[in-house]
N, C-alpha and C positions, 0 to 999 in steps of 0.2 A: 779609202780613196774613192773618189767620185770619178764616174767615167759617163761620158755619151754615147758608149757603143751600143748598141738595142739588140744585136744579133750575136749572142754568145754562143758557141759550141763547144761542147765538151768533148776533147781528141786526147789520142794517144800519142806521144813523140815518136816517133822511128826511125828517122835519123838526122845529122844533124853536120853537115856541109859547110866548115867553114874556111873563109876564104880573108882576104889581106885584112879588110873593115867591117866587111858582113856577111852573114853566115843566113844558110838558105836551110829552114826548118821543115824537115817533112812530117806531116800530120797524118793520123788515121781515124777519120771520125765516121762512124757507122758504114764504115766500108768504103768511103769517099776518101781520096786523099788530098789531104791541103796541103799548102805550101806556103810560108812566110817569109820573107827576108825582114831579119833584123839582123842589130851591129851584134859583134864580137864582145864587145863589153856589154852588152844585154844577157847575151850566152850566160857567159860569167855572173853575174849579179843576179841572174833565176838561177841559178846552176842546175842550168838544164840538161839532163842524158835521156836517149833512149828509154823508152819504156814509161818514162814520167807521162800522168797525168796532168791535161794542162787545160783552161778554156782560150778560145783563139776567138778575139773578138773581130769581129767584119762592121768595117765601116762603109757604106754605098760609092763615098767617094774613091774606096781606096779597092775598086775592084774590078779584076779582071777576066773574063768570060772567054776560054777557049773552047771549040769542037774540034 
């Protein structure tokens, strides 16, 4: 599969928050923790848990900077 993401990070799952449609993924990547929302049926179709390795790509447009 071809993708346009440039910015891949290699994370660890840690947990996994899901809700009616979509489900809020917590990431652990070199001591940062990400956060993704994807749907429920994404969930399911990586079948993703805890402790999986995953890369969590960042697109520029889809990003958000808090302090």
């Amino acid at each position: 599969m071809k993708i346009s993401g440039r910015n891949k990070l290699e994370a660890t799952v840690k947990e996994i928050v899901k809700g009616t449609v979509m489900a809020k993924i917590v990431m652990d990547y070199k001591g940062t923790e990400l956060v993704a929302a994807i749907t429920i049926d994404s969930v399911a179709d990586l079948d993703l848990v805890p402790g999986d390795k995953v890369t969590a790509l960042v697109k520029a447009t889809e990003m958000e900077v808090l302090k």
